[in-house]
N, C-alpha and C positions, 0 to 999 in steps of 0.2 A: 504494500500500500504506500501511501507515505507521498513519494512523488508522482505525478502526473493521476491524484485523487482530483475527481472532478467535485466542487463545488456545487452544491444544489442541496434543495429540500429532501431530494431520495437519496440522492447521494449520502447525506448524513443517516437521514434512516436505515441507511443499508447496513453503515459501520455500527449503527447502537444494535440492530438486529445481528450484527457478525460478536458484539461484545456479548450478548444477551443468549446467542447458540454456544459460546467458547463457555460461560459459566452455566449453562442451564443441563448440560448432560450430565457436569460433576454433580449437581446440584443434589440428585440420587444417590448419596452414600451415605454410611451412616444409617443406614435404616431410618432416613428422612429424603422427605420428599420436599422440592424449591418450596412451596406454601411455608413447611415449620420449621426450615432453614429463615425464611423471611420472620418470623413471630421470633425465633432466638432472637434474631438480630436486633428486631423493633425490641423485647424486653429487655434485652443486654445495654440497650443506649438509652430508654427514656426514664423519665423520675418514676417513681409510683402513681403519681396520680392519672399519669395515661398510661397505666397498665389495665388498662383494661379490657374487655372481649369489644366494647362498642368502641373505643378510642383506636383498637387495632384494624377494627372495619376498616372505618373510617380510613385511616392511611393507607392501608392496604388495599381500598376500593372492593371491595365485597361485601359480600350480608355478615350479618352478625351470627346469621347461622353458621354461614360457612369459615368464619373466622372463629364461631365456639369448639367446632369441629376439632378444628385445627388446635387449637388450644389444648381440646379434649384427652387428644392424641399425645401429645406433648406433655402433659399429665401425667400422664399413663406412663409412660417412655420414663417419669421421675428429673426429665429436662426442666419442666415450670414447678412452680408450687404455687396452689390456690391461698392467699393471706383474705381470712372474713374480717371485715373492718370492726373492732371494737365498739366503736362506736355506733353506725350503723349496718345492721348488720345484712343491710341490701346489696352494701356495696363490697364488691368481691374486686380486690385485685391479683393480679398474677405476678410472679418474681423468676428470674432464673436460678437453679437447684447448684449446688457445687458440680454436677453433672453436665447440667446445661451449660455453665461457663467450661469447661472443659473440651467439653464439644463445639463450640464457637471457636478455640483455638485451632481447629481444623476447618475450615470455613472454607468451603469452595471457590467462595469467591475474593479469598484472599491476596491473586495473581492480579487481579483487577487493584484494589487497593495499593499493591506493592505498585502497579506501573502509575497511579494516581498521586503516591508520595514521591514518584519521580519527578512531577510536577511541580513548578516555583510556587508560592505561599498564595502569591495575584492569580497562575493561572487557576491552581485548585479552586480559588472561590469565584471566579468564575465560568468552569464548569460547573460548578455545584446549585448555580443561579441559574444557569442556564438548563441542566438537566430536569430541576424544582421544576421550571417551569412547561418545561415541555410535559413534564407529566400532569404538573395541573391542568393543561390544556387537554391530552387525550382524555385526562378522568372528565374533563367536562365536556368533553365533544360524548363519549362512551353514554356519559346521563341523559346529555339529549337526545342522541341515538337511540337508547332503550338496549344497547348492545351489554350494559354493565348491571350485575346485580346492586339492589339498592341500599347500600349501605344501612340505610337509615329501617331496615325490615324490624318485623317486631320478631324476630327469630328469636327463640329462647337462649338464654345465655346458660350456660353452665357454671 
């Protein structure tokens, strides 16, 4: 690639679809599947208070079903732990297990990372702006479409 890359809108879509086939086959090890590789990831980086089945939706762009699912699994696996809030005892967050951090150290998509700290301090943030945004824009092309499940379902949370 590198030289004589033609500039344009597909043109770039090609290279995020060539980064997105280079980490999506690894993505299957570990007896996890890209979905609860993505939830380690999102538990492993945010505070507690968006750990949750509806906060994970939400980023993730899918139901809350299918993001409890996924959770479920990841449960189960001994990767997450369910914390019931003392105080109310509606709200359930989710944590990564001494397991779960463990297994993030294996992380498929690490190679990706590694060629991202290659990167000067200016350009990482802005691909980082730049990517933000393009995904905000398919999630919100995807809603109008009707082509994305809707985050916002009353799917049962686990």
């Amino acid at each position: 690639m590198g030289q004589g890359l033609r500039v344009s809108s597909f043109a770039t879509a090609e290279v995020i679809s060539q980064i997105v086939r280079l980490t999506s086959g690894p993505s299957f090890v570990g007896g996890l599947n890209p979905a609860q590789w993505a939830a380690l990831r999102y538990f492993g980086r945010v505070g507690l208070a968006a750990c949750s089945v509806t906060a994970f939706a939400r980023y993730h762009g899918t139901s809350k079903g299918t993001a409890s699912q996924t959770i479920a699994a990841l449960t189960r696996k001994g990767l997450v732990a369910r914390l019931q809030n003392p105080d109310d005892r509606r709200l359930v967050h989710f944590v990564l297990t001494d397991s779960g951090r463990a297994v993030l150290d294996s992380d498929p998509i690490r190679l990706v990372a590694e060629a991202v700290a290659g990167l000067s301090a200016e350009e990482q943030a802005a691909l980082a702006t730049l990517l933000e945004k393009i995904v905000r824009s398919v999630l919100a092309q995807r809603a109008t479409s009707g082509l994305a499940d809707d985050p916002g379902d009353d799917g049962e949370e686990i």
